[in-house]
DOSEVEX-244159 format. One line per field, with one value per residue (C-alpha): residue number from 1; residue in three letters; x, y, z. Coordinates in nm, 2 decimals. Layout:
N
num <- c(NUM_...) $
residuo <- c(ala_...) $
x <- c(X_...) $
y <- c(Y_...) $
z <- c(Z_...) $
//
This chain:
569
num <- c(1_2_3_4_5_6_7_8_9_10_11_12_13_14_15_16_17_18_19_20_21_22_23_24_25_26_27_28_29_30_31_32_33_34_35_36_37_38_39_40_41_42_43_44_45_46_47_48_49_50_51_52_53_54_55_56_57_58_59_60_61_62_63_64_65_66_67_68_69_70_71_72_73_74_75_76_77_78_79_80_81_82_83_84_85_86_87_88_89_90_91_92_93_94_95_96_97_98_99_100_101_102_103_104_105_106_107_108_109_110_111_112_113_114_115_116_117_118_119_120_121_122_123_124_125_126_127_128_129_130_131_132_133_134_135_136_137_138_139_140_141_142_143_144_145_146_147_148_149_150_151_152_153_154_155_156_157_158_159_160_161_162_163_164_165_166_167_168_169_170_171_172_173_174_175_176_177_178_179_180_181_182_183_184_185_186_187_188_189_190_191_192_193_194_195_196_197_198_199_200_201_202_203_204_205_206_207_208_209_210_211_212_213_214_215_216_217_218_219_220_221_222_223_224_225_226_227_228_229_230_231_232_233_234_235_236_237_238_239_240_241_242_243_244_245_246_247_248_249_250_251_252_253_254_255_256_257_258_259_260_261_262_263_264_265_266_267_268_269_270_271_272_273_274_275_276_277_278_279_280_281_282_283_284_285_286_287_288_289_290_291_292_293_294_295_296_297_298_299_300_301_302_303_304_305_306_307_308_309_310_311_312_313_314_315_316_317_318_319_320_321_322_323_324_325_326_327_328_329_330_331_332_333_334_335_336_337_338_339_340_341_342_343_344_345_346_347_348_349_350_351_352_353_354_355_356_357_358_359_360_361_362_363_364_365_366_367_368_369_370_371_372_373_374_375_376_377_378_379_380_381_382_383_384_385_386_387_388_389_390_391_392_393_394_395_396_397_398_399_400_401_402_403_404_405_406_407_408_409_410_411_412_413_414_415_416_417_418_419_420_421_422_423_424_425_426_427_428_429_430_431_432_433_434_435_436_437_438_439_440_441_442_443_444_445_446_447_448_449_450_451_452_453_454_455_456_457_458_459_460_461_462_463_464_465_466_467_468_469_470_471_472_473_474_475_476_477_478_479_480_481_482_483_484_485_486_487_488_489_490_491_492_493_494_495_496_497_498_499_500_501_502_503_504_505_506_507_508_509_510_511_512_513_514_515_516_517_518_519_520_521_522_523_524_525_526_527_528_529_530_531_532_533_534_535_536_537_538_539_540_541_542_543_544_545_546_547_548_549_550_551_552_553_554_555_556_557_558_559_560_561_562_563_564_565_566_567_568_569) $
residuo <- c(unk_unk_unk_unk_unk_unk_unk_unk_unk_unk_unk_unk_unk_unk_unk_unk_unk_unk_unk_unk_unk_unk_unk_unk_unk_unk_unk_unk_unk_unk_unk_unk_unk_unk_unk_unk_unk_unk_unk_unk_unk_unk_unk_unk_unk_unk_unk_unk_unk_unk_unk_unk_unk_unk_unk_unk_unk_unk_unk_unk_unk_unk_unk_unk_unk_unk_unk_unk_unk_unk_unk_unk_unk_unk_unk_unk_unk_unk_unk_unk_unk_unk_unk_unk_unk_unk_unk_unk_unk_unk_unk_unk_unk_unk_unk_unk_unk_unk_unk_unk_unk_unk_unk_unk_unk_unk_unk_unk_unk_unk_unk_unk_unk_unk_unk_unk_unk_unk_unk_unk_unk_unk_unk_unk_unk_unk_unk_unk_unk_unk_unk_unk_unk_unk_unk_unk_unk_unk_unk_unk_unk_unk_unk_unk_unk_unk_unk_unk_unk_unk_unk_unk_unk_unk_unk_unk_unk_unk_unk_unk_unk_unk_unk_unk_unk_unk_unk_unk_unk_unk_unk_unk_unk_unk_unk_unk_unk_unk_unk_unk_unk_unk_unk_unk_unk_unk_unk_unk_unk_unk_unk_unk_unk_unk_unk_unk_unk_unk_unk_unk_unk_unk_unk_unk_unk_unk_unk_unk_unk_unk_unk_unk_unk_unk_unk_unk_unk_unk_unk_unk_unk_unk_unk_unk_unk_unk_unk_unk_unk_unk_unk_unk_unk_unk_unk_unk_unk_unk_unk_unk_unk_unk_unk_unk_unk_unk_unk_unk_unk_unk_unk_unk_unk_unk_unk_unk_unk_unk_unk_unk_unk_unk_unk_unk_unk_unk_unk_unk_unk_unk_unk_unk_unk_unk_unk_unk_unk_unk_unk_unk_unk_unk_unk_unk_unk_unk_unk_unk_unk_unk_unk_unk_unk_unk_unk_unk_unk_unk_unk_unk_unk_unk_unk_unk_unk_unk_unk_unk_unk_unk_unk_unk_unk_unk_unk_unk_unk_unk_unk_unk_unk_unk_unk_unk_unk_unk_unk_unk_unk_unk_unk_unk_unk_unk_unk_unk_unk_unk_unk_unk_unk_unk_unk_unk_unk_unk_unk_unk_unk_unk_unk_unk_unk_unk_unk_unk_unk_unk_unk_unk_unk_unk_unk_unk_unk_unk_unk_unk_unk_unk_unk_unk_unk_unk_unk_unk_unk_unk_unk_unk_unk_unk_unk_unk_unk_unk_unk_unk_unk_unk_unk_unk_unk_unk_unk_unk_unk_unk_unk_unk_unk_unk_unk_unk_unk_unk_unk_unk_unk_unk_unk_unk_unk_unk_unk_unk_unk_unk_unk_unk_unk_unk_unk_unk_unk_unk_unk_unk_unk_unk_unk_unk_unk_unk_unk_unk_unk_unk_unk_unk_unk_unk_unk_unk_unk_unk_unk_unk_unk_unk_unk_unk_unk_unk_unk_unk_unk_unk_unk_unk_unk_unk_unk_unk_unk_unk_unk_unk_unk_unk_unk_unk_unk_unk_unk_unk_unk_unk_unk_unk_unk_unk_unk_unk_unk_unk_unk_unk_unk_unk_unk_unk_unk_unk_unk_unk_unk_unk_unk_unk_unk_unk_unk_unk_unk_unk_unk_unk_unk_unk_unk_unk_unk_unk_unk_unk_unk_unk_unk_unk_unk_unk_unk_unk_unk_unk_unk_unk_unk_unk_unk_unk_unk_unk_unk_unk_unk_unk_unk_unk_unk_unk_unk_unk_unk_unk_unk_unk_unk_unk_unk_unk_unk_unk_unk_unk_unk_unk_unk_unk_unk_unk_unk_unk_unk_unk_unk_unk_unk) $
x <- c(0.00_0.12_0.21_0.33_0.19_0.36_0.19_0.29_0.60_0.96_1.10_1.22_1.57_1.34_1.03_1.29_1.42_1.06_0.98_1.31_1.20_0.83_0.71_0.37_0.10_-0.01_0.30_0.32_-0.05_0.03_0.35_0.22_0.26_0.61_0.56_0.65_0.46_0.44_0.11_0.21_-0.06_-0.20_-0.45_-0.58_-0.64_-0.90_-0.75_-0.95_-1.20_-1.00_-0.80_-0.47_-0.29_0.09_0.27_0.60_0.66_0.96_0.93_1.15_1.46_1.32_0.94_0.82_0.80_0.96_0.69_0.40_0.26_0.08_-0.15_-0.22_-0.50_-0.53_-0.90_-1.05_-1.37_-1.69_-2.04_-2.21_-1.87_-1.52_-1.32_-1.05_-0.73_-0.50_-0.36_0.02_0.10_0.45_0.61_0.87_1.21_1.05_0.73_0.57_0.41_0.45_0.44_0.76_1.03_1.10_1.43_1.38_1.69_1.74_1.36_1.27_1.14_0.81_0.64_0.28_0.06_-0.30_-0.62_-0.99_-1.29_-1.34_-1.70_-1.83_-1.93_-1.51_-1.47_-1.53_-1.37_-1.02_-0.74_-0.73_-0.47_-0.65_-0.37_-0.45_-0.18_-0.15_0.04_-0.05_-0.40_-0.42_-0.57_-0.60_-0.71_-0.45_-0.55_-0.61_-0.36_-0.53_-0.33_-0.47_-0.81_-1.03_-1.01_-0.98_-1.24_-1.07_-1.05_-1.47_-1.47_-1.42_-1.67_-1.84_-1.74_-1.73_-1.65_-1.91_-1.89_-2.05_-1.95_-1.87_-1.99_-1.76_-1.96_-1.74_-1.92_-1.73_-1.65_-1.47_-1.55_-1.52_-1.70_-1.51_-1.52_-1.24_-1.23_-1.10_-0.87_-0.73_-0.41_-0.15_-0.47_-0.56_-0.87_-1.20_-1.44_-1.77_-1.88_-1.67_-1.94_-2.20_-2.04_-2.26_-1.99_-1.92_-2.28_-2.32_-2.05_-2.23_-2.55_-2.37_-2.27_-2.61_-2.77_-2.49_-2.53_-2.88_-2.75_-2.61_-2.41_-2.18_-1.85_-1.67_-1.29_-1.07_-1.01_-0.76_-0.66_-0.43_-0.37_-0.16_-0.06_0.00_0.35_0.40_0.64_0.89_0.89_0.93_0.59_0.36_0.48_0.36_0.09_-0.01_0.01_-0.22_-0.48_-0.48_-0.54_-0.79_-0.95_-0.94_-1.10_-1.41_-1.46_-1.38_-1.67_-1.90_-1.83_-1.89_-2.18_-2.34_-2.17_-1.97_-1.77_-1.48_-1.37_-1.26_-0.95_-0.67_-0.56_-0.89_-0.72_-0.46_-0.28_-0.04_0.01_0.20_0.35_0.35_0.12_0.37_0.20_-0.19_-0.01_0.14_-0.22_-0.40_-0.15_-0.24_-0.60_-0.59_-0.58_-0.37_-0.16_0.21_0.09_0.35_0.63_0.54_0.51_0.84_1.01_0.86_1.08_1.37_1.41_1.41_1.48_1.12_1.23_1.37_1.12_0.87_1.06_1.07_0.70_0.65_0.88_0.58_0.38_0.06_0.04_0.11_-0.18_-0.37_-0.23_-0.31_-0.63_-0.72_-0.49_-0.39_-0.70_-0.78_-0.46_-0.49_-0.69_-0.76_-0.91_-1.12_-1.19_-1.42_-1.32_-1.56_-1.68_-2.03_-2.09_-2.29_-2.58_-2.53_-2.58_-2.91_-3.03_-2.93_-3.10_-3.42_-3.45_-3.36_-3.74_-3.93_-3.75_-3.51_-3.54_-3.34_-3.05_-2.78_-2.67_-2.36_-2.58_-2.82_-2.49_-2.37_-2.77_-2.79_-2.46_-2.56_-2.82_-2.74_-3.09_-3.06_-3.45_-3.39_-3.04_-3.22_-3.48_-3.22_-3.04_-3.37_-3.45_-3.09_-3.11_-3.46_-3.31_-2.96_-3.01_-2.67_-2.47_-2.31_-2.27_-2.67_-2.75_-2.47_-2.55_-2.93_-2.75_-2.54_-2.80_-3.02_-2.73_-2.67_-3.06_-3.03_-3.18_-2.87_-3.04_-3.22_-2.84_-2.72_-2.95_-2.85_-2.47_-2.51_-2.76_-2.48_-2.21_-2.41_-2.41_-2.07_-1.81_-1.66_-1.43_-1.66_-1.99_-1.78_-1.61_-1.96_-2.07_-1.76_-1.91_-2.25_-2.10_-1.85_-2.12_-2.35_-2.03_-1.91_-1.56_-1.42_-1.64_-1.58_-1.20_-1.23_-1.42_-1.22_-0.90_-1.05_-1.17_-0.84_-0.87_-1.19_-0.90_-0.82_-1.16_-1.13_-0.80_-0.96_-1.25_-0.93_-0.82_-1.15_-1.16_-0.75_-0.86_-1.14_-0.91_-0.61_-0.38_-0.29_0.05_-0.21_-0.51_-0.21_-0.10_-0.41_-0.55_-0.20_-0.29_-0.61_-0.75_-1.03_-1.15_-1.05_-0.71_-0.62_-0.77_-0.55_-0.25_-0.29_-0.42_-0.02_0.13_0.16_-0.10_0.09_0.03_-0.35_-0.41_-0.24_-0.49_-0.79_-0.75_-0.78_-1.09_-1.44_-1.52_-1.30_-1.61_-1.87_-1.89_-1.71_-1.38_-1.41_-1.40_-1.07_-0.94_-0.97_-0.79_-0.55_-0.49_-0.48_-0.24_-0.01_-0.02_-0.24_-0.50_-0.64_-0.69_-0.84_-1.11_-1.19_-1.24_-1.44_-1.70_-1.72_-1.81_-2.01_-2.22_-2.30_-2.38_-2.49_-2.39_-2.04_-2.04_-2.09_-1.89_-1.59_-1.65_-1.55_-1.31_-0.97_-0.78_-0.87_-0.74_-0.54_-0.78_-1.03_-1.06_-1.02_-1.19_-1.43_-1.78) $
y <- c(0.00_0.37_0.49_0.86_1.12_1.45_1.75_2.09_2.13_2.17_2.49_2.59_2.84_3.09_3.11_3.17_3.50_3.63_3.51_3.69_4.04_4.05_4.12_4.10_3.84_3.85_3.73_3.46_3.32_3.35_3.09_2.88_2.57_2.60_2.48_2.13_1.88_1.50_1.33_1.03_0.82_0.87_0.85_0.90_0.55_0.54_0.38_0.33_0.57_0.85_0.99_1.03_1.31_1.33_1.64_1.69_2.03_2.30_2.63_2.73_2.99_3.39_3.29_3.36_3.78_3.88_4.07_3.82_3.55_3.20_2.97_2.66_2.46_2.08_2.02_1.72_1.84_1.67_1.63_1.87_1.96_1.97_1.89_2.10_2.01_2.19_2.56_2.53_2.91_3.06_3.41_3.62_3.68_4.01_3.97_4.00_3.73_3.36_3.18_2.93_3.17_3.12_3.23_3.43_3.33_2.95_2.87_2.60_2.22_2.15_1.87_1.87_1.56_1.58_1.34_1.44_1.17_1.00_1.07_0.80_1.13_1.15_0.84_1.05_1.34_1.55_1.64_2.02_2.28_2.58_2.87_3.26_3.49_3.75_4.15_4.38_4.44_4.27_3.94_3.71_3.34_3.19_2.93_2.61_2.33_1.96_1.70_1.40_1.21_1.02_0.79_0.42_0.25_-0.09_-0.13_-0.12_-0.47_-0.64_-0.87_-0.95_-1.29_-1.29_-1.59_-1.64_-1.95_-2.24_-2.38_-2.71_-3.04_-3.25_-3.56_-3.89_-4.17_-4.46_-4.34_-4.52_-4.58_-4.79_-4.93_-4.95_-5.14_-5.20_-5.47_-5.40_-5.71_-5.83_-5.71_-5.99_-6.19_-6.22_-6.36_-6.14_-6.18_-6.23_-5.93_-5.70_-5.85_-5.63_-5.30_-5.08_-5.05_-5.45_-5.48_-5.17_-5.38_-5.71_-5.51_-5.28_-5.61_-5.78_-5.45_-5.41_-5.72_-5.64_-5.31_-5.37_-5.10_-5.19_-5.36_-5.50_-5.38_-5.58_-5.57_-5.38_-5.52_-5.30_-5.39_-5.30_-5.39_-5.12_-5.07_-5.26_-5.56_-5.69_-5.54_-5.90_-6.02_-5.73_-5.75_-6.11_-6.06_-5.75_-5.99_-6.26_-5.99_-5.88_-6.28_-6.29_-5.96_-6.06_-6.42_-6.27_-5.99_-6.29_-6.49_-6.23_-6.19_-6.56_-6.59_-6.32_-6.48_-6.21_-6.41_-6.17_-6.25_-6.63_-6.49_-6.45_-6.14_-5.96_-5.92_-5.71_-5.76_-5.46_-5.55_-5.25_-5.36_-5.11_-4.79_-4.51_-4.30_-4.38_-4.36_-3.99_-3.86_-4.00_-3.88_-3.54_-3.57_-3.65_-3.44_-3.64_-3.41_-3.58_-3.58_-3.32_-3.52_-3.82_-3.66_-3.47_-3.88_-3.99_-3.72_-3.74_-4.12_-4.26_-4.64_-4.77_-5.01_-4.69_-4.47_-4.77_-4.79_-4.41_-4.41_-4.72_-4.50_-4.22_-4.52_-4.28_-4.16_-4.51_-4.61_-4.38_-4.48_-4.82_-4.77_-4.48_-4.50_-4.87_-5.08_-4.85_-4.95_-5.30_-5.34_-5.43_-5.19_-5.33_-5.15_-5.29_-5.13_-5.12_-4.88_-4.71_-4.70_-4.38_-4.35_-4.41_-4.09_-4.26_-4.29_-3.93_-3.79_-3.98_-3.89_-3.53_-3.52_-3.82_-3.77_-3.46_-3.50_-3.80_-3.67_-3.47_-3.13_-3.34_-3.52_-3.24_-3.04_-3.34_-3.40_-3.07_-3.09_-3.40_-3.21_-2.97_-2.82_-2.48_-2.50_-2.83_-2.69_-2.44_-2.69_-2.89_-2.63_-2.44_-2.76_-2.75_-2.45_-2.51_-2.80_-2.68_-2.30_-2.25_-2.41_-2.10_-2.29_-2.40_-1.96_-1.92_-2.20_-2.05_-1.72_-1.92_-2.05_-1.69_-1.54_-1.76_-1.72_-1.33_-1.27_-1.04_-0.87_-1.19_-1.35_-1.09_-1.14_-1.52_-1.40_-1.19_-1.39_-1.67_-1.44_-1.37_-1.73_-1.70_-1.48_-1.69_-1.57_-1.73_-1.57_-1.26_-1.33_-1.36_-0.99_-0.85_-0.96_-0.83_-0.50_-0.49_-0.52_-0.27_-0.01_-0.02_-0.11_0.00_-0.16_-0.51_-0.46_-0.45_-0.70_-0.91_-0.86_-1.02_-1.32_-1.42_-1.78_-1.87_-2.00_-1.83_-1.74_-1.40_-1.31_-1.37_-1.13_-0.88_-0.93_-0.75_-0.42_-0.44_-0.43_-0.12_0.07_0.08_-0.18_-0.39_-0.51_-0.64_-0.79_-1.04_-1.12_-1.17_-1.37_-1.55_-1.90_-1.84_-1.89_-1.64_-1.31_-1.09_-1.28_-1.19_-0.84_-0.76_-0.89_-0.67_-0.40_-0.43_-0.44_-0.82_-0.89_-1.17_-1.35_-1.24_-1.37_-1.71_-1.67_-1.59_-1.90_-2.13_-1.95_-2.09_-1.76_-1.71_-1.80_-1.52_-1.19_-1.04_-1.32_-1.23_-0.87_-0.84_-1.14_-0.84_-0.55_-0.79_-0.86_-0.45_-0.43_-0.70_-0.54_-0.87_-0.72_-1.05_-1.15_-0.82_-0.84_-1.19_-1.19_-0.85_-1.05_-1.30_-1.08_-0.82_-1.20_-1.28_-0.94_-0.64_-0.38_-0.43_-0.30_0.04_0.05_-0.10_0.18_0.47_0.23_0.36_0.04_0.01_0.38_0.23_-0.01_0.25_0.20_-0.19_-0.35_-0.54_-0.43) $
z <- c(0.00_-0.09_0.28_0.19_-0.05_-0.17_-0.24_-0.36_-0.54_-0.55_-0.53_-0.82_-0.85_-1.05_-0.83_-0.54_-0.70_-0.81_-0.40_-0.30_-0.45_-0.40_-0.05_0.16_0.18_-0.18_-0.29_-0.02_-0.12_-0.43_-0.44_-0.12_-0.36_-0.25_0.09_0.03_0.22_0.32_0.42_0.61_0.59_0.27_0.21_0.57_0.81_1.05_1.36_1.65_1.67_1.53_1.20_1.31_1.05_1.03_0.78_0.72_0.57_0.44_0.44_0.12_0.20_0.08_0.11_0.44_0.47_0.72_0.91_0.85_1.00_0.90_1.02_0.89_0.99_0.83_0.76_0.66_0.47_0.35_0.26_0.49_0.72_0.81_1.07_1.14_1.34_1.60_1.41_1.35_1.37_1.23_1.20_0.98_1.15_1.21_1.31_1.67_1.74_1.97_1.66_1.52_1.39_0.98_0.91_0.58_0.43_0.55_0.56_0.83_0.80_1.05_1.16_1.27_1.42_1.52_1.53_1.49_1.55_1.27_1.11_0.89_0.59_0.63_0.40_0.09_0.21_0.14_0.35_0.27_0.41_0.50_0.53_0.69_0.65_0.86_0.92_1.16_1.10_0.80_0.70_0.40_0.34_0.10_-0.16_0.03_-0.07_-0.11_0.08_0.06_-0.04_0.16_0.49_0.49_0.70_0.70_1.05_1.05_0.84_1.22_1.26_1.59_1.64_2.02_2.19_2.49_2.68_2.84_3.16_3.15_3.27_3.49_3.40_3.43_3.29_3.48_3.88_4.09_4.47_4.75_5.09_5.41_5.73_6.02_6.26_6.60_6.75_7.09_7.20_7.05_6.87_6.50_6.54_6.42_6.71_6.70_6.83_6.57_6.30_6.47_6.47_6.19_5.95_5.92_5.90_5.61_5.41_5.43_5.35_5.05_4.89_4.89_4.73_4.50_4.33_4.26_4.08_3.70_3.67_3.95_3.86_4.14_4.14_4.39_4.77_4.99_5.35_5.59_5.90_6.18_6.53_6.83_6.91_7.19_7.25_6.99_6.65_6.45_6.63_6.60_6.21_6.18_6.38_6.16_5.87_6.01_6.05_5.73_5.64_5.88_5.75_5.40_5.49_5.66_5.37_5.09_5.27_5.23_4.89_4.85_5.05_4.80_4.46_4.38_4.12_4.06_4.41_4.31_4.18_4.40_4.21_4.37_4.71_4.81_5.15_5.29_5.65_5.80_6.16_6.40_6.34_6.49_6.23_6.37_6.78_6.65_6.51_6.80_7.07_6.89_6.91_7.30_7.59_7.86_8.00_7.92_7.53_7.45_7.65_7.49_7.11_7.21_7.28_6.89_6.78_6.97_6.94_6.59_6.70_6.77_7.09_7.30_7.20_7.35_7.65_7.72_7.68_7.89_8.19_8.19_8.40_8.47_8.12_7.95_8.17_7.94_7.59_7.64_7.76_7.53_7.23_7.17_7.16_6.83_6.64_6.69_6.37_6.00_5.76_5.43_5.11_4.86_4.58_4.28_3.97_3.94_3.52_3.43_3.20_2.81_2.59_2.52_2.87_2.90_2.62_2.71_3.10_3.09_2.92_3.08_3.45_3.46_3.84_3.86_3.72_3.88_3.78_3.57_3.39_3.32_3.16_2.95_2.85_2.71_2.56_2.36_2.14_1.88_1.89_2.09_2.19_2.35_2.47_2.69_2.83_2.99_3.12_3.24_3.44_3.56_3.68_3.84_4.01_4.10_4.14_4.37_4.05_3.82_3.58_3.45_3.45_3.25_3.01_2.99_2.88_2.68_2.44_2.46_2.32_2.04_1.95_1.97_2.27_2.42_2.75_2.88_2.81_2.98_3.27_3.30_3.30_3.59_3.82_3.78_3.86_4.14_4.23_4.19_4.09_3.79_3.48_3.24_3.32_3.35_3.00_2.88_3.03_2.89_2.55_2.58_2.70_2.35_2.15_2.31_2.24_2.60_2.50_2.83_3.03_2.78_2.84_3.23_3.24_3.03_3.24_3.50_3.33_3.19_3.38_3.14_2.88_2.50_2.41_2.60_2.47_2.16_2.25_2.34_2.01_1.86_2.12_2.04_1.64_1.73_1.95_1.67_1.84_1.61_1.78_2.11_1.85_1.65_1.97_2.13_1.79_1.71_1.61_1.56_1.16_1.16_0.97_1.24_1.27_0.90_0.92_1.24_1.06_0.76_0.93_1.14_0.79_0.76_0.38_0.30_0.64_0.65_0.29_0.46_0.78_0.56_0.32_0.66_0.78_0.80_0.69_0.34_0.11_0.27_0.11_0.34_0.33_-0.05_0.03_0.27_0.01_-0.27_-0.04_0.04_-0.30_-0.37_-0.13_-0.24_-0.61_-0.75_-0.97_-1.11_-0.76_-0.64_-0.97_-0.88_-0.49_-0.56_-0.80_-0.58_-0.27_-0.48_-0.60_-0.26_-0.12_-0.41_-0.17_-0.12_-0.51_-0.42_-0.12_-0.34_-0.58_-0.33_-0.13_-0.11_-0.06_-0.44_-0.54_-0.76_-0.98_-1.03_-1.37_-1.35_-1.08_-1.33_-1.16) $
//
């Protein structure tokens, strides 16, 4: 793309003598096309919301009258207004004035940078130079000097492909649990007494195992026996006898299994025995939990004496407190602890689908998500979730899924209603995300960007939804980095709009959206800019064939400045 644009004139040897004899503002207005000067861009770029105008300029040496002064006002003028920038004010070497000094014989270079809001009656406009000389009292408009043509309105192709998003479901189809019982023993016995079979939790395991065999979808995993003995006596015994009660509680939890016909339990692979000798770690945790009054003496001896036999003995010296432990802490440690392991299987997609509208009430707030999530229909979508959200009000994550679907079928301020009651459930990046998208694309783009700051932890869909405001505020550097990886129609226009066509045309042609009218129509810029007329006449049909309008808009478009007289429409 042309990125500078010279207008005026050299100045010539001649005109500089004529200039060099002649005095007053006549003579300046008439030979202001000597003021060279360089438009930079050209033509002009809205960026953000604004016009940004940079000028270059040189007064020629013997032009400027000593005694006058200039003020030059840039203008972009158009259909029914103008929009005048800041003044840039100069003086002779001799004038009175506050004004940049012009050395009459040397001349001076200037530089002058302004914006104005950008108007959309600008994009057929001109960049004119508006120029009032003044001495003493007198006054006179020079000739205005055209600068540039038009303003690009590129940057207004974004699309609003915001990314809102839906909470998801944790459903696991396949969970794995398990049932647990201990049984108490006899200090130095192995043997499971009679009475520990009526304790509530041997007698839950007995019972959990009669229902579960009634129930299909539980598959019966394996066994786990630990057992221990209390550190008391000789190591080498209390380890075997911690091993014989793990036998003896894997016997009475492999009888129960028989008795119910659990066949998986005929293999010997199905048990698992850890016997772990001595439990200093269970003796430690209860000695924490008590409240005899030598407990930090005696947690103070587990520390100071790694060798298990002294720290016993030291222990066994307290004779009041050890009184206590093994009355009150060892009994408890003399034991064997049994998990039945086994795996709860979920409901098929099928059964799913087919509850969440014969029985929604039997499902939990999982299964509701992953219902809803199995239909591509959003009217049934937001049934499911309604119900979830009915059911499980103090979940997030079923409001924002009802906003969720609203917003995909238009309905922005009951969506926007769903985001915030569930961010009132919860304070939650997604739901946030979600706001921050509404409020974009009601023209709140501050609001959008706060909000999106804070909801970085909802994953790459906000930075993408960073990337538009970045593309609408003129930062083009923050939208490709926001939008890098990402094979979209902002994602090209950001990389052409930071000077990158080749790239876009590369992002473009991997976009779902290449073949719409508007993919045909940043295909044929980007094919202007890149100097490819053939492809710039044929992306322009293309785009002009799926949407009549964009003829007329191509007609006054700038990017195609150049192909006026051979874009083919």
């Amino acid at each position: 793309m042309e990125n500078h644009h010279r207008a005026g004139f050299a100045l010539l040897a001649a005109t500089a003598l004529v200039v060099a004899g002649c005095g007053g503002l006549g003579k300046m207005d008439k030979y202001a096309s000597t003021i060279s000067h360089t438009v930079d861009p050209s033509p002009l770029i809205v960026q953000g919301d604004t016009v940004h105008v940079n000028i270059n300029g040189n007064f020629p040496g013997k032009y400027f009258y000593r005694k006058a002064l200039v003020e030059l006002t840039p203008t972009i003028t158009y259909a029914g207004g103008e929009s005048p920038l800041k003044m840039a004010g100069f003086q002779g070497d001799k004038a009175v004035g506050n004004y940049t000094v012009v050395p009459y014989e040397q001349g001076k270079s200037f530089s002058y940078s302004d914006k104005v809001a950008y108007t959309p009656a600008m994009e057929q406009s001109q960049l004119m130079l508006n120029i009032l000389g003044k001495q003493g009292k007198k006054e006179k408009p020079f000739t205005a000097v055209k600068l540039a043509d038009g303003v690009i309105t590129t940057p207004y192709l974004v699309m609003s492909d915001d990314r809102v998003i839906m909470a998801p479901d944790k459903f696991v189809r396949v969970t794995t649990h398990s049932a647990n019982a201990t049984i108490n023993y006899l200090v130095a016995s192995e043997v499971v007494r009679p009475s520990e079979l009526k304790d509530q939790d041997v007698k839950d395991m007995n019972d959990f195992v009669k229902n579960g065999m009634k129930n299909p979808r539980i598959t019966w995993k394996g066994v786990t026996v630990n057992a221990w003995a209390s550190p008391e006596g000789e190591v080498h015994m209390n380890e075997n006898l911690a091993e014989k009660r793990a036998n003896t509680g894997s016997n009475w939890i492999r009888n129960v299994l028989a008795s119910n016909k659990v066949a998986a339990a005929k293999d010997k692979a199905f048990f698992t025995l850890n016997p772990r000798g001595e439990d200093w770690d269970g003796f430690k945790a209860a000695t924490q939990a008590s409240s005899f009054a030598d407990k930090d003496l005696v947690l103070r001896v587990l520390e100071m004496y790694p060798d298990v036999n002294k720290r016993e003995q030291e222990i066994k010296n307290m004779a009041a407190t050890y009184k206590e432990i093994a009355d009150g802490i060892l009994p408890k440690l003399r034991r064997s602890e049994v998990s039945l392991n086994y795996e709860v299987n979920g409901y098929s997609d099928e059964e799913l689908t087919a509850l969440s509208k014969s029985n929604p009430d039997t499902l939990n707030v999982e299964e509701l998500l992953k219902a809803a999530s199995l239909t591509s229909d959003l009217n049934e979508q937001l049934r499911i979730y309604k119900e979830a959200e009915r059911l499980f009000p103090q979940d997030y994550r079923c409001a924002n899924n009802v906003g969720y679907v609203l917003f995909q079928q238009g309905k922005s301020a009951e969506a926007e209603a769903e985001f915030q009651k569930a961010n009132g459930i919860m304070d939650n990046p997604i739901s946030t995300n979600n706001l921050g998208v509404i409020a974009r694309q009601k023209g709140d783009r501050a609001k959008a960007a706060s909000l999106f700051a804070k909801a970085t932890a909802a994953g790459p869909d906000v930075k993408y939804n960073q990337g538009i405001i970045a593309i609408q505020n003129g930062d083009y550097a923050s939208a490709n980095s926001s939008m890098a990886g990402q094979n979209t129609f902002n994602a090209a226009l950001a990389k052409m709009l930071g000077g990158d066509a080749a790239g876009a045309g590369t992002i473009l042609a991997a976009s779902p959206d290449k073949d719409s009218a508007k993919g045909h129509y940043l295909a044929a810029i980007i094919a202007a800019r890149t100097n490819n007329a053939d492809g710039m006449r044929s992306n322009l049909a293309a785009a002009v064939a799926k949407d009549a309008s964009l003829k007329d808009k191509a007609m006054k478009d700038l990017e195609f400045r150049n192909f006026k007289d051979s874009l083919g429409l």
